[in-house]
MISEPA-78365 format. One record per residue (C-alpha): residue number from 1; residue in one letter; x, y, z. Coordinates in nm, 2 decimals. Layout:
# residues N
NUM|a|X|Y|Z
...
//
This chain:
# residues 548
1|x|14.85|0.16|11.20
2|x|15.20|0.18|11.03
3|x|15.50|0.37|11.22
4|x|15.49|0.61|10.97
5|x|15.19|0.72|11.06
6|x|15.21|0.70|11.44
7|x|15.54|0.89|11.41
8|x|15.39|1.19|11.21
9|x|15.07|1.20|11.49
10|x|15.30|1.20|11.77
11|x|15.59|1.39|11.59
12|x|15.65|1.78|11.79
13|x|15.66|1.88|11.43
14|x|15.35|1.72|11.31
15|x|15.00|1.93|11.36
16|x|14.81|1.97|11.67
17|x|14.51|1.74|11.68
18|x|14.25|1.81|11.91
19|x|14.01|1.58|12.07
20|x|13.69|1.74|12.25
21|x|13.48|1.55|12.49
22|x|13.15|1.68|12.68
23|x|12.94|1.61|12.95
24|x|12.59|1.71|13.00
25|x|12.55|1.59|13.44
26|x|12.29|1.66|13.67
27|x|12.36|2.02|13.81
28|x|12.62|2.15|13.45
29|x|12.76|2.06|13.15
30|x|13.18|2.00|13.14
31|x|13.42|2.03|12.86
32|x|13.76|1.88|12.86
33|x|13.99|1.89|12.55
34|x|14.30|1.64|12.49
35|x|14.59|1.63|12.24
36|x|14.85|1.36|12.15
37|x|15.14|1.41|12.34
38|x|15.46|1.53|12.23
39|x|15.74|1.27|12.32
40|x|15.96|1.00|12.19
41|x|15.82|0.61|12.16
42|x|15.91|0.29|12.04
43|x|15.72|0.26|11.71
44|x|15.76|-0.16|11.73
45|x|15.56|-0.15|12.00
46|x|15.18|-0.19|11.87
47|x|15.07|0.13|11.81
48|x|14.70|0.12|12.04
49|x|14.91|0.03|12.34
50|x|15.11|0.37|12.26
51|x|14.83|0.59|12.25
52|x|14.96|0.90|12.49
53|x|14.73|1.18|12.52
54|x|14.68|1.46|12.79
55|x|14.38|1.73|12.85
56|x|14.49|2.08|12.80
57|x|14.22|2.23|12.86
58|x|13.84|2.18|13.11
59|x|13.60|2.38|13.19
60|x|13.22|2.37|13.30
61|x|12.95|2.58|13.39
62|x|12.63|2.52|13.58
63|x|12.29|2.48|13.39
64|x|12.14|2.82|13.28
65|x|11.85|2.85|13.56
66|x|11.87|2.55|13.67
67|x|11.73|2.40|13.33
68|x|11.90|2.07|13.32
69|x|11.60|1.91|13.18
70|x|11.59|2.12|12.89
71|x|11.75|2.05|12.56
72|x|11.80|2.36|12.42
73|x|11.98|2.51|12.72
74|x|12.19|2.18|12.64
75|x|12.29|2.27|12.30
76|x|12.32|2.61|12.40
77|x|12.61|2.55|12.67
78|x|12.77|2.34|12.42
79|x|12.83|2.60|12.19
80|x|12.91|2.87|12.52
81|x|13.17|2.60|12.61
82|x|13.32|2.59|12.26
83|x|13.37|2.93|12.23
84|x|13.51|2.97|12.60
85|x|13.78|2.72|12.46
86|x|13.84|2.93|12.15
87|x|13.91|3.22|12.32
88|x|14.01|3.15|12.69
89|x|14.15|2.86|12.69
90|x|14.55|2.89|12.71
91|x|14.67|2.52|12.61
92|x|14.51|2.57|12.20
93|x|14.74|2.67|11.95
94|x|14.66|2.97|11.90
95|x|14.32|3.01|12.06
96|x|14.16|2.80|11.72
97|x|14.01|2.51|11.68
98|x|14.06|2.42|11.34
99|x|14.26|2.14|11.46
100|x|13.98|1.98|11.60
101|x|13.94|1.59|11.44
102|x|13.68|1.48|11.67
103|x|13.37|1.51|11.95
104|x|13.23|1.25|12.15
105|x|12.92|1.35|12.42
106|x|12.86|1.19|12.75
107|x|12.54|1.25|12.93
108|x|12.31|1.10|13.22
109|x|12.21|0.76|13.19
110|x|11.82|0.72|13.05
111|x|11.77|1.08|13.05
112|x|11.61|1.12|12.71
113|x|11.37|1.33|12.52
114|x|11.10|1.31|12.19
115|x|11.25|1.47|11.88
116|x|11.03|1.56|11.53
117|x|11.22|1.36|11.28
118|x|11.02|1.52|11.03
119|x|11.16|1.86|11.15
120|x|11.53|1.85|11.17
121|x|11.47|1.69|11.50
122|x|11.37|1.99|11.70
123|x|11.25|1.83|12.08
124|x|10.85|1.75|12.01
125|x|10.79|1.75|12.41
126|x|10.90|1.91|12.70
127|x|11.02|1.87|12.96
128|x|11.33|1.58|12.89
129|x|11.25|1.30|13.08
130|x|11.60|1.28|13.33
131|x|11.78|1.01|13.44
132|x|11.63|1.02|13.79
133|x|11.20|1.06|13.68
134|x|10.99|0.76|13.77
135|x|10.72|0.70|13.53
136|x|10.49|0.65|13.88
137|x|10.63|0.80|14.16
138|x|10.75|1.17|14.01
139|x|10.57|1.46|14.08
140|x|10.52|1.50|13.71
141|x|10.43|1.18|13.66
142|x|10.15|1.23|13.92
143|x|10.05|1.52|13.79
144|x|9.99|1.36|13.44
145|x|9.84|1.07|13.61
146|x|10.06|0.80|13.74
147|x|9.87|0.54|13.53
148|x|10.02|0.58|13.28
149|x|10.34|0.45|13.40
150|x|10.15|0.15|13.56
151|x|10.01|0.10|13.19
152|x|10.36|0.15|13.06
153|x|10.53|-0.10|13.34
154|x|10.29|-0.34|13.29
155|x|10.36|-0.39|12.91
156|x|10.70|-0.43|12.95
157|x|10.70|-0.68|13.23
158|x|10.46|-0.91|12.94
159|x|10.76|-0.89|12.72
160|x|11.06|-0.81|12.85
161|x|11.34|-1.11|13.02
162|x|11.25|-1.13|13.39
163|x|11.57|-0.97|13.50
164|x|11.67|-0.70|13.23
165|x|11.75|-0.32|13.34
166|x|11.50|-0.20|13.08
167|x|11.22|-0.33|13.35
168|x|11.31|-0.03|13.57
169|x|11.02|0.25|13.66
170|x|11.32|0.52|13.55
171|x|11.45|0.30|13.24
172|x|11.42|0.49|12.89
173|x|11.16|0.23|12.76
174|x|10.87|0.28|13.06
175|x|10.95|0.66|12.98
176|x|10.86|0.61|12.58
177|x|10.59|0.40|12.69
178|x|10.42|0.67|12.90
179|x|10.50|0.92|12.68
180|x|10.28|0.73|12.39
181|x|10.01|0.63|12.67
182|x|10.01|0.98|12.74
183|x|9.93|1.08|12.39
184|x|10.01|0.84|12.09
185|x|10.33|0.96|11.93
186|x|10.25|1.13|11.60
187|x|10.44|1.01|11.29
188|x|10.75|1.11|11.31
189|x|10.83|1.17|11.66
190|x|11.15|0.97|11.81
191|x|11.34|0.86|12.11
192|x|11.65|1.05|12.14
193|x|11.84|1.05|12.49
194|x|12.05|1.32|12.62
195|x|12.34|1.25|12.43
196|x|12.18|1.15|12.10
197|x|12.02|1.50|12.12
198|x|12.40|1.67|12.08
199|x|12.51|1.43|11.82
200|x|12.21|1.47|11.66
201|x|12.23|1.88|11.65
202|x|12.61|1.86|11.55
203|x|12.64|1.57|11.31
204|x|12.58|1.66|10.91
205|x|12.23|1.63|10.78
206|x|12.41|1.61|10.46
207|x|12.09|1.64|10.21
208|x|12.00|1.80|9.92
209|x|11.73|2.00|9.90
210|x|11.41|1.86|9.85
211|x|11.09|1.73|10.03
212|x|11.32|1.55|10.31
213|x|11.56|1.79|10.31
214|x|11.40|1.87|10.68
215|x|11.45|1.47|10.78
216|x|11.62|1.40|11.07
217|x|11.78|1.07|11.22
218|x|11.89|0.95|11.55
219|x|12.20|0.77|11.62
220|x|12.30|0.66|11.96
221|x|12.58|0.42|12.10
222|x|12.57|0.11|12.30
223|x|12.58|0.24|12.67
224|x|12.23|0.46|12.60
225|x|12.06|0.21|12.46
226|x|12.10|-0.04|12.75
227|x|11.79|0.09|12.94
228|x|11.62|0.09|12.65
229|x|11.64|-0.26|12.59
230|x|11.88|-0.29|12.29
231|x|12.10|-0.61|12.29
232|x|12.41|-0.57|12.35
233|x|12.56|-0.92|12.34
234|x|12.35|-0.96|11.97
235|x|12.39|-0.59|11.88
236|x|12.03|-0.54|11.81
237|x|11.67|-0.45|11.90
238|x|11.55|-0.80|12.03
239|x|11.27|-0.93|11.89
240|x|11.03|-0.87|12.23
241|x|11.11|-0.49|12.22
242|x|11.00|-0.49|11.86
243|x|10.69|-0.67|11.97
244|x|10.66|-0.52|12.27
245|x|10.63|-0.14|12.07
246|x|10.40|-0.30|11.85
247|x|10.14|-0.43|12.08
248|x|10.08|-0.07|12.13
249|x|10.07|0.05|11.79
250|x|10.46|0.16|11.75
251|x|10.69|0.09|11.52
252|x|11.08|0.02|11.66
253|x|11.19|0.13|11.27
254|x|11.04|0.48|11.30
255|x|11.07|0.53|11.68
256|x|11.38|0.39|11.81
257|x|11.73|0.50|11.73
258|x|11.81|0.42|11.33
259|x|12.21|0.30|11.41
260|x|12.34|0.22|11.75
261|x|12.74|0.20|11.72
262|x|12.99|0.12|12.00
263|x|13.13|0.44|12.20
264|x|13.40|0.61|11.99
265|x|13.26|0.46|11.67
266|x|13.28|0.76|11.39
267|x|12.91|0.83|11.32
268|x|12.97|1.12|11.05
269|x|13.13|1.45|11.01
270|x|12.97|1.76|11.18
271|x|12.74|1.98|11.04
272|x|12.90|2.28|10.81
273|x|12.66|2.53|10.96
274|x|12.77|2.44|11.27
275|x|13.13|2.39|11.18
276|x|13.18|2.78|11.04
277|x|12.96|2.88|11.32
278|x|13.20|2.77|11.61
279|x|13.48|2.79|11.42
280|x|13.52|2.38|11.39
281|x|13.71|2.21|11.07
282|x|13.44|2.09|10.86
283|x|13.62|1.75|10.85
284|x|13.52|1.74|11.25
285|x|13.42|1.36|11.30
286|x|13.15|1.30|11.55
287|x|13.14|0.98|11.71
288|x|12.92|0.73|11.91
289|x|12.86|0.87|12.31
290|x|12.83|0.72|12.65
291|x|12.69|0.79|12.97
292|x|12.87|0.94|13.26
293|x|12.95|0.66|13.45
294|x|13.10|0.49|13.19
295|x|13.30|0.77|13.08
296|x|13.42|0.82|13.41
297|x|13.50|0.47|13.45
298|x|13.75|0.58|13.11
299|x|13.90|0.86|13.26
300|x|13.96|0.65|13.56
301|x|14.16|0.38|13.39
302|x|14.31|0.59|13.13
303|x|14.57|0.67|13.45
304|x|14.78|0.40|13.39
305|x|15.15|0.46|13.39
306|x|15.06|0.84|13.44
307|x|15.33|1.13|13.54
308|x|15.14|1.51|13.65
309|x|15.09|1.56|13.27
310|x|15.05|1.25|13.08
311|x|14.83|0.96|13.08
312|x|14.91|0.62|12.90
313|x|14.57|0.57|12.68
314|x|14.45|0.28|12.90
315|x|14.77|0.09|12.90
316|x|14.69|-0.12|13.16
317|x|14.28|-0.18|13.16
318|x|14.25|-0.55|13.15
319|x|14.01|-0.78|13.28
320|x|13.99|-0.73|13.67
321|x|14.08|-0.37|13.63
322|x|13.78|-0.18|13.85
323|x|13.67|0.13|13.93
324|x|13.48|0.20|14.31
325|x|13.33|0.54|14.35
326|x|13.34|0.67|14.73
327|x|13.10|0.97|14.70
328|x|12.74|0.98|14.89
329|x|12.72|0.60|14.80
330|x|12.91|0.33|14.69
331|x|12.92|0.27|14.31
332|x|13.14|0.01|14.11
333|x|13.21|-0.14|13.76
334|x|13.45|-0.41|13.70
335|x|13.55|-0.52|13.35
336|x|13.47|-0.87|13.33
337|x|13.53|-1.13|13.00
338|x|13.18|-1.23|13.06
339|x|12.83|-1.11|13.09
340|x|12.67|-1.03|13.41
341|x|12.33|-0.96|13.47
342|x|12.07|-0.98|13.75
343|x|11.77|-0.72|13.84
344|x|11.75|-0.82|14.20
345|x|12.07|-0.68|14.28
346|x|12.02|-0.36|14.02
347|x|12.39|-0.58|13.88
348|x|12.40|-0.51|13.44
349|x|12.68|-0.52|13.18
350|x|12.76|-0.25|12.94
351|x|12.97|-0.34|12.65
352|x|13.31|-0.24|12.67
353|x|13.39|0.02|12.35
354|x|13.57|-0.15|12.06
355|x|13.73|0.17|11.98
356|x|13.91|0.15|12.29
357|x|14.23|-0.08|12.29
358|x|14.20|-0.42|12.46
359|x|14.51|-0.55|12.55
360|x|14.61|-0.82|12.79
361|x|14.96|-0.81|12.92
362|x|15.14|-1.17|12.91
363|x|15.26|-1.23|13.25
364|x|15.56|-1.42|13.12
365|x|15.70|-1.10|12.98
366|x|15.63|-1.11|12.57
367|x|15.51|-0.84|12.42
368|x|15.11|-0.72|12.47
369|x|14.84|-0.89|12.25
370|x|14.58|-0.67|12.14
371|x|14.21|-0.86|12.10
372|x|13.98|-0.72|11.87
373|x|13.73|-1.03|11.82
374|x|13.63|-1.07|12.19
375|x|13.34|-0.85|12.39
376|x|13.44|-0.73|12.76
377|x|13.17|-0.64|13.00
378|x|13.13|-0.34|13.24
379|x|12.98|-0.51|13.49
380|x|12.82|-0.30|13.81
381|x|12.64|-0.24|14.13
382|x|12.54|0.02|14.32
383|x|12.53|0.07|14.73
384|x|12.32|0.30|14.94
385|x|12.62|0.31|15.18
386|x|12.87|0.53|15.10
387|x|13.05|0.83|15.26
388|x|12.70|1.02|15.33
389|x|12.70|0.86|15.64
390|x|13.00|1.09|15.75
391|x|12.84|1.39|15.67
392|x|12.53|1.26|15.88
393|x|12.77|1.18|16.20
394|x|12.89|1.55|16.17
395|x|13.24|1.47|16.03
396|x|13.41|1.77|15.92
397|x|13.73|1.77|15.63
398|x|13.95|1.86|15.94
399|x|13.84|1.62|16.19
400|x|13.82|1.37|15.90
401|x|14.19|1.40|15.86
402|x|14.33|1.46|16.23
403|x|14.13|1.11|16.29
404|x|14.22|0.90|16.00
405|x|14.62|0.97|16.09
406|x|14.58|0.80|16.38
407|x|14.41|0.49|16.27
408|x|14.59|0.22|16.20
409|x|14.50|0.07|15.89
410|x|14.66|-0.31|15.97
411|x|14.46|-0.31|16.26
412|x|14.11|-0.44|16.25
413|x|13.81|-0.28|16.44
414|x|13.59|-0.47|16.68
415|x|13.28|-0.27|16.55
416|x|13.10|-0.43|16.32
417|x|12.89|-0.18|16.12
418|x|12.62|-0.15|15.81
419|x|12.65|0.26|15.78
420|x|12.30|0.33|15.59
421|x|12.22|0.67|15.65
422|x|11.83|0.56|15.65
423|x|11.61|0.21|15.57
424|x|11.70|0.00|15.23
425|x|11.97|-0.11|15.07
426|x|12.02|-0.23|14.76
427|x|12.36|-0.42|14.65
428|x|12.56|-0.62|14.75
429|x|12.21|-0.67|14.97
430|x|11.88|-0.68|14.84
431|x|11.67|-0.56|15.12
432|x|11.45|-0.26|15.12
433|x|11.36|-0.31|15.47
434|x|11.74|-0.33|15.60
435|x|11.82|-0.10|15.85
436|x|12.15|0.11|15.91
437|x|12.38|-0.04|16.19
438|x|12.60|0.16|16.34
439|x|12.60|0.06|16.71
440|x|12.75|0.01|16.95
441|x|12.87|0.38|16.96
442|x|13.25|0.41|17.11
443|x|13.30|0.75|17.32
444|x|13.62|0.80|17.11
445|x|13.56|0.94|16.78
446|x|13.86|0.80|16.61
447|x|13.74|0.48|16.71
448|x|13.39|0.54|16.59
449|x|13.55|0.66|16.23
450|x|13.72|0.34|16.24
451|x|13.43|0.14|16.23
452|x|13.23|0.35|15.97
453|x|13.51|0.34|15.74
454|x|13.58|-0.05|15.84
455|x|13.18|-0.06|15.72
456|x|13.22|0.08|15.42
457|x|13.53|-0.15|15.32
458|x|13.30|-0.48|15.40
459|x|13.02|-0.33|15.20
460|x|13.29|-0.31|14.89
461|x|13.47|-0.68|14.96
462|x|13.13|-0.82|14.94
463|x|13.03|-0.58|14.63
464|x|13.28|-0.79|14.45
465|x|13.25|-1.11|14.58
466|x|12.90|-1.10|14.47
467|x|13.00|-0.96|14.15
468|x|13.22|-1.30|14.12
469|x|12.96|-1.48|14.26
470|x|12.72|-1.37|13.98
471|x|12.96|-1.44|13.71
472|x|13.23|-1.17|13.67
473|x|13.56|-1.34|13.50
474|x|13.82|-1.29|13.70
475|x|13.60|-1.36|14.01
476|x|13.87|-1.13|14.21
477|x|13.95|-0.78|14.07
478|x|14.35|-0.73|13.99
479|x|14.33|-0.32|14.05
480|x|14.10|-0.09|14.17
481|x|14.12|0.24|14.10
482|x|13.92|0.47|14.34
483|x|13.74|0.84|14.27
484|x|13.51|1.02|14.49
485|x|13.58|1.23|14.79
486|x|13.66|0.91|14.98
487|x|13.96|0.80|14.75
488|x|14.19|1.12|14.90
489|x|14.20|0.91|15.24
490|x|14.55|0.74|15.22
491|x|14.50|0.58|15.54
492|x|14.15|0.48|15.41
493|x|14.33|0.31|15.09
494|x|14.57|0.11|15.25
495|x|14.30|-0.01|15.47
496|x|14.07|-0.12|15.20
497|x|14.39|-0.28|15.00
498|x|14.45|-0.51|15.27
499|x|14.08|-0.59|15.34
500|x|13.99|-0.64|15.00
501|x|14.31|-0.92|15.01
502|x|14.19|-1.09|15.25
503|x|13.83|-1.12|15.17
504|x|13.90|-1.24|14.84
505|x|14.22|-1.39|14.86
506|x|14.22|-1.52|15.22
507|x|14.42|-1.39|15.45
508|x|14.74|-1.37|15.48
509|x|14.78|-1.45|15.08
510|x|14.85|-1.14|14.79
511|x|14.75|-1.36|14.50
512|x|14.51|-1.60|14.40
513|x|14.50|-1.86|14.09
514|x|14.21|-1.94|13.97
515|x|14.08|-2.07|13.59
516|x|13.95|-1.70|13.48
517|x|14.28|-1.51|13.58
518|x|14.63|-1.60|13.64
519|x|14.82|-1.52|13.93
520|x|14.79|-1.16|14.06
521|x|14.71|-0.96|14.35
522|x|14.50|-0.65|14.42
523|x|14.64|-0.30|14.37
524|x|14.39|0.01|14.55
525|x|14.48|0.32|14.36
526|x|14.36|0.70|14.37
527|x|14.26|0.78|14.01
528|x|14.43|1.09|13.91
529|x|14.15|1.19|13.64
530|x|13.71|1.06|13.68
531|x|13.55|1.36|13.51
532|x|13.36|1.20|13.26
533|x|13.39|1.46|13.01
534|x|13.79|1.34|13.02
535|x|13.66|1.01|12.95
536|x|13.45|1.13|12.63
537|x|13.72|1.28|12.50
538|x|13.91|0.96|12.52
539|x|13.69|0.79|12.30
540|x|13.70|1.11|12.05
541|x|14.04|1.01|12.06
542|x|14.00|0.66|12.04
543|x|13.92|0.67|11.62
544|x|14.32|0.80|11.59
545|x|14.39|0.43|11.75
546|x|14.17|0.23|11.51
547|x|14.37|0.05|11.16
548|x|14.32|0.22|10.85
//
């Protein structure tokens, strides 16, 4: 983009633009709403390592009874959050939105749905199919009959690569598999995840009138269409999904999503019924989604060189740069230069957007280069351990603290603990007979918190050593950035900083040189900003960054 340009989006003088992600989680539905922020830069620097933008505005509400599986309650709290930012929200020029350029959604990963294409894509079934419903085990899914998700795994395994995530019981593909087994989709009907659905009620029909005026397509992005089996090294559907729909009589051309673009990738402008109804600019671009987790892993990084009010638009994601979520479990991505994948330890890549800038910073000092040719990788796992177990052992916030002030984080723990809160685990282990560990039990409670926390930390040094082990380039992470309720514990962060060194760096060292990564250390931060509807509306933003 020329100077001229960045100077008149960035100028005080230059017109608001508004950026509006959403996302549609598991108990309510968040907005958040950024702008380009007002202050001075160096227009010789390359303008999408410049890209400054801060929210103004967030806001969510829980699901309308409860009815989180329910697509038009969806839509419906869209438009309720829209119109709470019109007229409540006190960072919009003038309580409009006519300054909005564009909407990106975020929703629950495989949580999807059957649309009528033939009838402006109203949902043909109900309810949604969520993130979290086995095609066997859910009570549903017994209630149907739970072989139809036996009939539905076993045609996938016949096709699909022995360790691809689309072989999962709650993947999208043994949901549209059941669905059909169920009853044979009628002509017409389509696969539209949670996501998709939003895009697909705001984007433009933009048809004349006429016999198809009614028509309906679905476009999705590359983080939804994982589960479902899309490609996303070859960015397509692989030849055994296509044959795999067709053994059973379905066509991947009239079922499956018709364009799958990266996250952030324009997809069209919204809808002018929709635009004059919420008050939108009819130019309002809607682009590509995500799922949460991935947007949360951009809201994350987007902290960068941050102050209270502004955040450098991922100035320093590079390869290495990870995300670790200490809630109930233990969840982290790491973005890696090459593919990972392996189903025994639930490990996948998601492709990295191309709308978001990709810059590597020369460690010799010269100025950044920004690659636009070569595909990064999300790669993750997922623990059962995770700060549960504190809740379980009846640690209050108070105690929590009071306790963790007087541990000493340089100081290693003689316990040596595996804090499950019950049977299985899952990554960095595969064992679904592995049982927590979590004795001997000290008298002193600090000393007790100690080696829970101390657990935890091991389950995360090995999370990534396995994650190098697998493949991940660098095999070491170079900074971690932490959310969850865990990620507050200073104490708890210094401890893990220092672990994490010397587990993957040996001790004593703050470096390591390897072939995938020059020299660096590891940095454990608190990230300031993980709401994945931040994160959506990052990539809304992310079009403004693209060349002309």
């Amino acid at each position: 983009m020329a100077s001229n340009q960045c100077d008149s989006l960035f100028s005080s003088k230059a017109t608001t633009s508004y950026y509006i992600g959403f996302d549609l989680g598991t108990s309510g539905i968040r907005i958040s709403v950024v702008e380009p922020a007002t202050t001075s830069m160096n227009t010789n620097t390359p303008f999408s390592t410049i890209g400054w933008f801060r929210e103004i505005h967030s806001h969510a509400i829980p699901w309308k009874n409860n009815a989180y599986d329910n697509a038009n309650t969806w839509m419906e709290s869209v438009e309720y959050l829209l119109e709470h930012a019109r007229t409540a929200a006190p960072g919009l020029d003038n309580h409009s939105l006519e300054h909005v350029k564009a909407i990106c959604v975020s929703g629950t990963s495989a949580s999807c749905l059957l649309v009528d294409g033939k009838n402006v894509g109203r949902p043909s079934r109900s309810p949604s199919r969520m993130y979290n419903y086995n095609v066997i085990s859910s009570e549903t899914a017994k209630v149907k009959d739970p072989i139809h998700g036996v009939r539905a795994l076993e045609q996938i395994d016949k096709f699909a690569p022995q360790d691809h995530t689309a072989r999962s019981a709650t993947g999208t593909l043994a949901k549209l598999l059941s669905w059909h087994d169920e009853k044979p989709l009628r002509q017409g009907e389509r696969l539209c995840h949670q996501s998709d659905y939003i895009t697909l009620r705001l984007l433009s029909d933009d048809k004349a009138c006429g016999s198809r005026r009614n028509e309906r397509f679905v476009y999705s992005d590359w983080h939804n269409c994982l589960k479902l089996g899309y490609d996303v090294r070859q960015l397509e559907w692989p030849p055994w999904l296509i044959d795999c729909l067709e053994s059973v009589g379905l066509s991947a051309e009239h079922v499956l999503p018709t364009k799958v673009v990266s996250p952030g990738e324009a997809l069209g402008t919204i809808s002018m019924n929709v635009a004059r109804r919420l008050g939108l600019p009819e130019t309002t671009l809607i682009v590509g989604g995500t799922t949460d987790s991935n947007a949360a892993f951009i809201a994350a990084t987007a902290g960068g060189v941050a102050t209270d009010t502004f955040s450098s638009f991922m100035a320093e994601v590079e390869p290495g740069t990870a995300v670790v979520s200490l809630g109930s479990t233990l969840a982290m991505k790491q973005i890696s230069e090459t593919y990972v994948e392996n189903a025994r330890y639930g490990v996948y890549s998601h492709r990295y957007p191309s709308t978001l800038p990709r810059v590597d910073n020369d460690k010799k000092g010269n100025d950044p280069v920004v690659k636009e040719d070569e595909a990064w990788w999300l790669v993750g796992g997922a623990s059962n351990v995770g700060c549960a177990i504190l809740r379980q052992e009846g640690f209050g916030v108070d105690e929590l603290n009071e306790l963790s002030a007087q541990i000493d984080p340089s100081i290693e723990s003689p316990l040596s603990y595996y804090p499950l809160t019950s049977k299985g685990e899952r990554f960095p282990i595969a064992n679904g007979d592995m049982e927590p560990q979590l004795e001997p039990k000290p008298l002193n409670r600090r000393d007790y918190l100690h080696g829970i926390l101390q657990g935890i930390s091991t389950v995360e040094n090995d999370g990534f050593a396995l994650l190098g082990k697998l493949g991940a380039t660098p095999k070491v992470p170079n900074k971690v950035w932490t959310c969850g309720g865990g990620a507050q514990n200073k104490m708890w962060t210094q401890m893990r900083q220092r672990r994490l060194r010397e587990a993957l760096l040996g001790k004593g060292n703050d470096h390591v040189t390897s072939s995938s990564t020059s020299t660096c250390s590891i940095e454990v931060l608190e990230a300031e900003n993980t709401e994945a509807s931040y994160g959506a509306a990052l990539l809304a933003a992310a079009h403004a960054l693209q060349k002309p």
